[in-house]
C-alpha positions in Angstrom: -35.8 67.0 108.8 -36.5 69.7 106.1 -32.9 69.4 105.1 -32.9 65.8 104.5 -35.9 66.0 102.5 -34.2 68.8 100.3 -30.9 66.3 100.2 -33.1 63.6 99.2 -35.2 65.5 96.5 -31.6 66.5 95.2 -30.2 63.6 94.6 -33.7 62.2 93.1 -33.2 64.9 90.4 -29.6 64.4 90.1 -30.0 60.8 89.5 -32.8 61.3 87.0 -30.8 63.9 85.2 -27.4 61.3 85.2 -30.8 58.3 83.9 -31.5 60.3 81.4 -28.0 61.1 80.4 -27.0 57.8 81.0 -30.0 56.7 78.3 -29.4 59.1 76.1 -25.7 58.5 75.4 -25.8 54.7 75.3 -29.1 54.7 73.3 -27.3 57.4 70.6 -24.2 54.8 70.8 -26.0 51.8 70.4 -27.5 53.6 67.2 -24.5 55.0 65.9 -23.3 51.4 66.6 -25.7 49.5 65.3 -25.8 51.8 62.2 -22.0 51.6 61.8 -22.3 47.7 61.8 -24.9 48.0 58.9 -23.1 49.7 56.8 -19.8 48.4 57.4 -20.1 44.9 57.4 -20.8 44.7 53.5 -17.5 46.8 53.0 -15.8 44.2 54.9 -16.7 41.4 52.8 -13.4 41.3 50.4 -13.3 38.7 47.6 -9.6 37.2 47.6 -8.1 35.1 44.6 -5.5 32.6 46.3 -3.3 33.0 42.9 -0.3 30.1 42.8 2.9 30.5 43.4 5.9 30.6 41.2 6.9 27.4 42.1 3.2 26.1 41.8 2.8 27.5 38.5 6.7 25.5 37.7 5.1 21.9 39.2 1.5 22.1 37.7 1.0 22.7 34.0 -1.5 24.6 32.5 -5.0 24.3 31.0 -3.3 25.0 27.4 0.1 22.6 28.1 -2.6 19.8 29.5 -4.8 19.4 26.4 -1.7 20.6 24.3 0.3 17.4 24.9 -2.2 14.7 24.6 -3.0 16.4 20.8 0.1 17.0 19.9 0.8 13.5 21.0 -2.1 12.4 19.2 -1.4 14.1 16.0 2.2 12.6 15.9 0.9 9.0 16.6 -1.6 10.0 13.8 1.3 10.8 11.2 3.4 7.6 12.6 0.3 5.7 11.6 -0.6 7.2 8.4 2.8 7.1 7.3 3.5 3.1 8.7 0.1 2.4 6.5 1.5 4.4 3.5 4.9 2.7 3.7 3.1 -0.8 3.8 0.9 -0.2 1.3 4.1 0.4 -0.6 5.4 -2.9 0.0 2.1 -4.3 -0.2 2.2 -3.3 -3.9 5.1 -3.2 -4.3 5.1 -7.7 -3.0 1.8 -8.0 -5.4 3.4 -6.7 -8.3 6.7 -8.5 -8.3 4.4 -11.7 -7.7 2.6 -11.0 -10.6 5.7 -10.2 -12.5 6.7 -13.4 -11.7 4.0 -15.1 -12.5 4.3 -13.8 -15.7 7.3 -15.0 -15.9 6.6 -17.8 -15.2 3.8 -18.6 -17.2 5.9 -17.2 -20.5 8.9 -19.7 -19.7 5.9 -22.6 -19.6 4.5 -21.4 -22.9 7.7 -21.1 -24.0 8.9 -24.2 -22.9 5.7 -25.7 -24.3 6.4 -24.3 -27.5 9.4 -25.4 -28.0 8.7 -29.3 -27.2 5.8 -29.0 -29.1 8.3 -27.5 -32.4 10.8 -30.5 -31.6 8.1 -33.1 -31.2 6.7 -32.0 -34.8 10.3 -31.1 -36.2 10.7 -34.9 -35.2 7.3 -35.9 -37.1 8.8 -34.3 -40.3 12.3 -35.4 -40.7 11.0 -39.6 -39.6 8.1 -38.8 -42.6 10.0 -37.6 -44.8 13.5 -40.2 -44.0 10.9 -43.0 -44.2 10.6 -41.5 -47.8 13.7 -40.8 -48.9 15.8 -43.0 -50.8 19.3 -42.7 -50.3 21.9 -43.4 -53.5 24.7 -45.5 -53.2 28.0 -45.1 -53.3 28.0 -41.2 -52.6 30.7 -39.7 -50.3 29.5 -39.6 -46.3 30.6 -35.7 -46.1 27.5 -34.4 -48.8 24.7 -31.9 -47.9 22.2 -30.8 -49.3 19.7 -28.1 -48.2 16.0 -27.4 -48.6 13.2 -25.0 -48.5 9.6 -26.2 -48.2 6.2 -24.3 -48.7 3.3 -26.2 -46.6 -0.4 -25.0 -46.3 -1.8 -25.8 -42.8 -3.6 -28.8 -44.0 0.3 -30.1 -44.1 0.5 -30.6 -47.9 3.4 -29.2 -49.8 2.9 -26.5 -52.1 6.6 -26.0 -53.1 9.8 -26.7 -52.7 13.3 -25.3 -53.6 17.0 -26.1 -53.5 18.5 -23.5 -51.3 22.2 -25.3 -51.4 23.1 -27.7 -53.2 25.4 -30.9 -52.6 27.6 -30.4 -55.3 26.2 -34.3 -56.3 23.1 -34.1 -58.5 22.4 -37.7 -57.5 22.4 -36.9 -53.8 20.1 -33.5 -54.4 17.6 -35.6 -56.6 16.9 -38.0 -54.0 16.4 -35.3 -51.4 14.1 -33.6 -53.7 11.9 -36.7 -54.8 11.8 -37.7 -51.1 10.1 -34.7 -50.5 7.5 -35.4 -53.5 6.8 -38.6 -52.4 5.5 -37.5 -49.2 3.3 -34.6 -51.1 1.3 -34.1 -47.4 2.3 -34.2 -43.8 -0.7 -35.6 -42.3 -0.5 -34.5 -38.7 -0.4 -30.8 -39.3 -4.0 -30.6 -38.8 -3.1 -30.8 -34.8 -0.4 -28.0 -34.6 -1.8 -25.0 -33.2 -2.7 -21.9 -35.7 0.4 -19.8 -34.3 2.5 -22.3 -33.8 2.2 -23.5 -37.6 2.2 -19.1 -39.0 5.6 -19.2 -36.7 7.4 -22.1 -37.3 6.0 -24.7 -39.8 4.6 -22.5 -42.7 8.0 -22.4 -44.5 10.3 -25.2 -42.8 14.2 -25.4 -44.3 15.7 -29.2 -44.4 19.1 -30.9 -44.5 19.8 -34.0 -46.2 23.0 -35.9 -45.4 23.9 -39.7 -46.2 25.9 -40.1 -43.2 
């Protein structure tokens, strides 16, 4: 009986001894443990770039060829325009001034056309005045001429007149002559224009012949 109760008292002590033991290793573990978890876990945190590959870089273009293009796209279409605009303006002038040019042109040949109907009709005016006037000798040759210079004011009377060739018949150039001195004033030079009469009817040269 004493011999149990020594056994028994034994293995009480033994089993408190392994307890506390048992305690004291797994309670230093789970300290160390715990401890190691704090301060490892923030050293296992790792921040990772996922950089592409070559053949990702080859397939998607970069920040710098992405906006690149579109400006350099934009810039060309910007010179394309600027230089179609320039090249129409060109034309554009170039259109408006050969029109004007023309109509220039145009507008001299009508004056000039003008003018020279407007010489003939009063060219016409002078030679029916001054035939209606003249009094032609008789029995002259047919193949005679004789030329004349006249002097008018722009009233349309006749301040002078001279023989620039004559006939080589002094009857034929005195009739010229005194046809011109019967008229003495052409009365419808009062509706030639100013520069039209300075050019053209101031000092007028005339032929007489009897054919």
């Amino acid at each position: 009986m004493i011999a149990n109760h020594r056994y028994l008292q034994a293995s009480l002590f033994s089993f408190c001894i392994h307890a506390v033991l048992f305690l004291y290793i797994y309670g230093t573990f789970d300290s160390n443990t715990s401890q190691t978890l704090l301060i490892s876990k923030p050293l296992q945190i790792e921040l990772r770039f996922d950089l592409p590959s070559q053949d990702s870089k080859e397939q998607i273009p970069t920040a710098s060829e992405t906006i690149a293009t579109p400006v350099d796209q934009a810039s060309q279409d910007i010179v394309y325009s600027k230089a179609t605009d320039f090249i129409q303006d060109k034309q554009n002038n170039a259109f408006i001034e050969s029109s004007i040019a023309n109509l220039l042109s145009e507008e001299s040949e009508i004056e000039l056309d003008r003018d020279k109907q407007e010489i003939s009709m009063y060219a016409q005016k002078i030679i029916a005045t001054i035939e209606s006037a003249w009094m032609k000798p008789r029995n002259i040759p047919k193949d005679l001429v004789v030329n004349l210079r006249l002097k008018i004011r722009s009233s349309g009377r006749i301040i002078g007149v001279d023989l620039l060739k004559s006939s080589g018949n002094i009857r034929f150039d005195n009739s010229a002559l005194q046809a011109v001195r019967r008229v003495e004033t052409f009365s419808f030079f009062n509706s030639i224009p100013k520069n039209l009469y300075e050019s053209e009817f101031q000092i007028i040269s005339i032929s007489f012949n009897p054919s």
